[in-house]
C-alpha positions as CSV (number, residue, x, y, z in Angstrom):
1,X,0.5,94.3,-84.0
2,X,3.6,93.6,-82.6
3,X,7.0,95.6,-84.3
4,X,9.5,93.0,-83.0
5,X,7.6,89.6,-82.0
6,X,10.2,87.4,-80.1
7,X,9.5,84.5,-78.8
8,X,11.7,83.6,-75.8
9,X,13.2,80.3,-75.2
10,X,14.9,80.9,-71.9
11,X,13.2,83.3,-69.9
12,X,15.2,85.9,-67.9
13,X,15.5,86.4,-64.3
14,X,15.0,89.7,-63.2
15,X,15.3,90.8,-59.8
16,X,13.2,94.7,-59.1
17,X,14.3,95.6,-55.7
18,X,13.2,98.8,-53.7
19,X,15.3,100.5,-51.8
20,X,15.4,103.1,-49.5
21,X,18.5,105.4,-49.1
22,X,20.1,107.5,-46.3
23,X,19.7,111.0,-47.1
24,X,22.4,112.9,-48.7
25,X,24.1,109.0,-50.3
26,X,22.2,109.3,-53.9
27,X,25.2,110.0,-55.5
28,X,27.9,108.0,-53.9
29,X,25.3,104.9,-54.4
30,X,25.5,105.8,-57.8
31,X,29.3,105.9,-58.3
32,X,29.3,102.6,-56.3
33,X,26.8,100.9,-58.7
34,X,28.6,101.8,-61.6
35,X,31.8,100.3,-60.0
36,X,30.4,97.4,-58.6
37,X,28.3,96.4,-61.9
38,X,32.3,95.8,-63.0
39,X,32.6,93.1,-60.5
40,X,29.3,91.8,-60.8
41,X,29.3,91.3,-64.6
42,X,32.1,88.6,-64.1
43,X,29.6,86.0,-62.9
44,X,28.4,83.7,-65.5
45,X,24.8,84.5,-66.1
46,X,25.0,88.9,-65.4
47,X,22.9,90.3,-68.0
48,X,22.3,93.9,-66.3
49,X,22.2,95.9,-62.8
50,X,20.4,99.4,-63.2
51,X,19.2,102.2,-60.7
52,X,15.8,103.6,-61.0
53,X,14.8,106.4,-59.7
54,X,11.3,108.4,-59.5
55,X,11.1,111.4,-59.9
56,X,9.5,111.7,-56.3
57,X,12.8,110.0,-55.3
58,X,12.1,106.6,-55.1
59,X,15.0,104.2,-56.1
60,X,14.6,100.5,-57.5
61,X,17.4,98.1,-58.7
62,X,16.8,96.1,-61.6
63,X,18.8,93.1,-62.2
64,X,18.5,90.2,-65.0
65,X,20.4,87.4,-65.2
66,X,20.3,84.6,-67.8
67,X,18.2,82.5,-65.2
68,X,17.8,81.9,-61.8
69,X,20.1,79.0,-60.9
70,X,23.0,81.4,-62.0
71,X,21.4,84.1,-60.2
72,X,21.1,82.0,-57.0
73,X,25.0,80.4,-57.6
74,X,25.9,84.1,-57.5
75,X,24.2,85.4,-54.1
76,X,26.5,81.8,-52.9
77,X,29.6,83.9,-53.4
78,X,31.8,85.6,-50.8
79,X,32.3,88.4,-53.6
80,X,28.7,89.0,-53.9
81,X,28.5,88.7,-50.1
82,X,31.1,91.9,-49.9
83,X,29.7,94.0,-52.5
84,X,25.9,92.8,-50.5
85,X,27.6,94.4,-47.9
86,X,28.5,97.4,-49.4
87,X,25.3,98.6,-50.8
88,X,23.2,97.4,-47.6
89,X,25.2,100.6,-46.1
90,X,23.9,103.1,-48.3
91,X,20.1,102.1,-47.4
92,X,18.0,102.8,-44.7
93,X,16.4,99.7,-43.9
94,X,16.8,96.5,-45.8
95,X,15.8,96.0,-50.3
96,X,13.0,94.8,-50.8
97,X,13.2,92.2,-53.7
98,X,10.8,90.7,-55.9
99,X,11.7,88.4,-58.3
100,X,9.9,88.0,-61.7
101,X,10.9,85.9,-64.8
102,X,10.6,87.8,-68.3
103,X,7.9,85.2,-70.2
104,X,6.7,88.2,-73.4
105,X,8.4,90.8,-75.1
């Protein structure tokens, strides 16, 4: 039985990305993710941006967007680019995305 059936007309792009980052950044990464969600939730199609974190210490972004054309139209921008940029410095070695599109809730 489901409490809240939906049925979804346009499915949601969401983006889980694992990253790995450089010891002793945890939480500047997470000062810098609250500031740049700001910037990033001026593109046309930012649903969310959230940091996950196990507690073995693990970290995964999640991002949706409405769908993946605006998601892709965004990664085109030299502000995404820069912020990009930005969080690449707090990793280790490079996110590892994998991309999903939400189709049940």
């Amino acid at each position: 039985m489901l409490l809240n059936p939906l049925i979804i007309e346009d499915p949601v792009f969401v983006a889980v990305v694992e990253i790995q980052l450089k010891k002793g950044m945890e939480e500047e990464f997470k000062q810098w993710v609250n500031e740049s969600n700001k910037d990033l939730a001026k593109f046309d199609g930012f649903i969310n941006r959230r940091l996950l974190a196990t507690r073995a210490g693990k970290h995964t972004i999640l991002v949706e967007f409405e769908s993946q054309e605006k998601f892709e139209k965004m990664h085109k921008t030299q502000e995404h680019s820069r912020i990009q940029s930005k969080g690449h410095s707090y990793m280790e070695i490079p996110p590892r995305p994998m991309f999903y599109e939400v189709v049940a809730n």
